[in-house]
Backbone as JSON, one array per atom type, in Angstrom:
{
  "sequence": "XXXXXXXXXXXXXXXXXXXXXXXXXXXXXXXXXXXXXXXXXXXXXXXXXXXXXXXXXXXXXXXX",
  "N": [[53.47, 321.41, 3.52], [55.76, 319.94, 3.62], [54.71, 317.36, 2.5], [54.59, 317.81, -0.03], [57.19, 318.24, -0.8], [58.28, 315.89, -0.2], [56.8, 314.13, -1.47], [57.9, 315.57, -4.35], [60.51, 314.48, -4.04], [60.43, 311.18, -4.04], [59.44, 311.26, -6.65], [61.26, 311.92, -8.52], [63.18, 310.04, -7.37], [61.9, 307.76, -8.63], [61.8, 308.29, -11.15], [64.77, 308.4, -11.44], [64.95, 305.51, -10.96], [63.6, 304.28, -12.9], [65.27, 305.37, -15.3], [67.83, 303.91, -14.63], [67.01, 301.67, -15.16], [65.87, 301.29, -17.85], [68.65, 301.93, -19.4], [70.28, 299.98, -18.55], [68.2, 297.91, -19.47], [69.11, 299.07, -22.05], [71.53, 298.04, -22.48], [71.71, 295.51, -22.52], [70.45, 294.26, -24.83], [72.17, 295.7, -26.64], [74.51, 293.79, -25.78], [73.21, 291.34, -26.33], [72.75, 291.93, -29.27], [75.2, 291.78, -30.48], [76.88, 290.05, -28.96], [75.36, 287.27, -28.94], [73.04, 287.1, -30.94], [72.44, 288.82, -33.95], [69.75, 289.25, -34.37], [68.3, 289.26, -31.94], [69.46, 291.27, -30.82], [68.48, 293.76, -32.69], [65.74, 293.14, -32.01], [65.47, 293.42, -29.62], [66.82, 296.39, -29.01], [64.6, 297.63, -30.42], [62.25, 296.68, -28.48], [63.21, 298.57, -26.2], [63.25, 301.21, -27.47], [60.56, 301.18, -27.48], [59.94, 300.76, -24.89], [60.68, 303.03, -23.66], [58.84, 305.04, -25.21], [57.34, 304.84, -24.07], [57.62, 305.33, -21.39], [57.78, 307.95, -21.64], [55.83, 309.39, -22.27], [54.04, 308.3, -20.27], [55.24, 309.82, -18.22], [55.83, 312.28, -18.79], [53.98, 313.32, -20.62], [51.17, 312.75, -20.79], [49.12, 313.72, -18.49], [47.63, 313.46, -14.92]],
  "CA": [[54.67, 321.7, 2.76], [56.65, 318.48, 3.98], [53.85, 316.17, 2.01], [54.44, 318.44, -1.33], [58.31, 317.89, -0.89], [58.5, 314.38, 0.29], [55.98, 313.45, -3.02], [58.89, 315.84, -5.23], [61.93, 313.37, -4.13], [59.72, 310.37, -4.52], [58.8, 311.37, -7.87], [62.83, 312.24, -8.22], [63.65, 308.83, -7.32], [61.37, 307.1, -9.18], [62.38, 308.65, -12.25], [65.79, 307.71, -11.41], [64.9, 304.54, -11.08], [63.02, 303.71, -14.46], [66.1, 305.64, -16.44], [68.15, 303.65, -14.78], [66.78, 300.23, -15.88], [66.52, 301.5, -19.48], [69.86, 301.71, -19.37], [70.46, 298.46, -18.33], [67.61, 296.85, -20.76], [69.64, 299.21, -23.55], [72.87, 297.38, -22.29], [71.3, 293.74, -22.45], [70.2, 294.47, -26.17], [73.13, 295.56, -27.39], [75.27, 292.45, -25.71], [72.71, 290.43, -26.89], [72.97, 291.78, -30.26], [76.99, 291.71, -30.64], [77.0, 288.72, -28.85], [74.23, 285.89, -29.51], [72.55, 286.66, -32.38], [71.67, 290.24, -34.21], [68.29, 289.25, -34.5], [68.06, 289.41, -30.7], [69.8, 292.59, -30.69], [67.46, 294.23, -32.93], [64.36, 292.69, -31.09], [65.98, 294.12, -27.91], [66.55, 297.89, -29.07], [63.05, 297.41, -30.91], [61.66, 297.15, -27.27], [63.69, 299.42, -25.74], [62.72, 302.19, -28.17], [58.9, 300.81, -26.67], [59.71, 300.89, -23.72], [61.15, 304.67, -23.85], [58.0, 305.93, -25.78], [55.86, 304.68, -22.98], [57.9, 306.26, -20.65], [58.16, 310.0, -21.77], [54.19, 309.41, -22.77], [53.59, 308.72, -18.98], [56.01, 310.17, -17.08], [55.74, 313.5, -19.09], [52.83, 314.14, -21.99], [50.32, 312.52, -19.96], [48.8, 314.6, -16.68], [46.65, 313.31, -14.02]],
  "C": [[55.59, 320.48, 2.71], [56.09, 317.64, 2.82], [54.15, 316.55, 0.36], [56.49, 317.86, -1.44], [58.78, 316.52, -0.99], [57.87, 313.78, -1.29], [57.3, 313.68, -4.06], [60.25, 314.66, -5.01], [61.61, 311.81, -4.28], [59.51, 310.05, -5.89], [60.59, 311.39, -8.62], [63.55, 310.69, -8.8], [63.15, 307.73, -8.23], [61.72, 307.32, -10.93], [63.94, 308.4, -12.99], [66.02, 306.3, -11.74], [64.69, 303.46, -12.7], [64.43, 304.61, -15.4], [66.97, 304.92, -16.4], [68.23, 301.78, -15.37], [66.37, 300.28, -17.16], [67.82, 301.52, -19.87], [70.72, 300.47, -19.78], [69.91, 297.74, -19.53], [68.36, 297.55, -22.49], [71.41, 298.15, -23.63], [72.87, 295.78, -22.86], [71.05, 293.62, -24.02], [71.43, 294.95, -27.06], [74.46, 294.46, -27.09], [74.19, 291.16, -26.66], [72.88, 290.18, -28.47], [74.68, 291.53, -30.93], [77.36, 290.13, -29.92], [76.68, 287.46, -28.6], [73.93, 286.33, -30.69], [72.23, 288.31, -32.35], [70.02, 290.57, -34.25], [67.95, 289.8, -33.1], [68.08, 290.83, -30.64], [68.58, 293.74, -31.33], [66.57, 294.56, -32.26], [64.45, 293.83, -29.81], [66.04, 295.79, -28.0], [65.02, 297.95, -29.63], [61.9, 297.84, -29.35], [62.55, 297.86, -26.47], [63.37, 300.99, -25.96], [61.18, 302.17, -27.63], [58.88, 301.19, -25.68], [59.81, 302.53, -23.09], [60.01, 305.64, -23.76], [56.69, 306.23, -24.52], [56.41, 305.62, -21.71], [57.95, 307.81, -20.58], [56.57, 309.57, -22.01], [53.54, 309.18, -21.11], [54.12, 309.29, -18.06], [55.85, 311.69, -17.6], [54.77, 314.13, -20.02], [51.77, 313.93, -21.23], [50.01, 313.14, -18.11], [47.88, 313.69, -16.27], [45.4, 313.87, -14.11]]
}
């Protein structure tokens, strides 16, 4: 029961983790675009939106 719990706050955290560095890479993309160049900006939500798809596609559509 411990090993089933301990995995759930693991899994918890980790989830935490990757939303919160989307975050971040959505933060960096929109400074980038407002303030270097829009092209960047673009580029930057462009992979962000990538990076997203991959995440809900393994973190939630995809099973073991």
């Amino acid at each position: 029961m411990r090993a089933i719990s301990t995995r759930i706050v693991w899994r918890v955290l980790v989830h935490a983790a990757v939303i919160a560095a989307l975050y971040v890479a959505f933060s960096l993309a929109l400074f980038l675009g407002l303030q270097v160049h829009p092209m960047f900006g673009n580029l930057g939500l462009a992979m962000v939106a990538v990076l997203c798809g991959v995440y809900v596609y393994l973190g939630f559509i995809r099973r073991r």
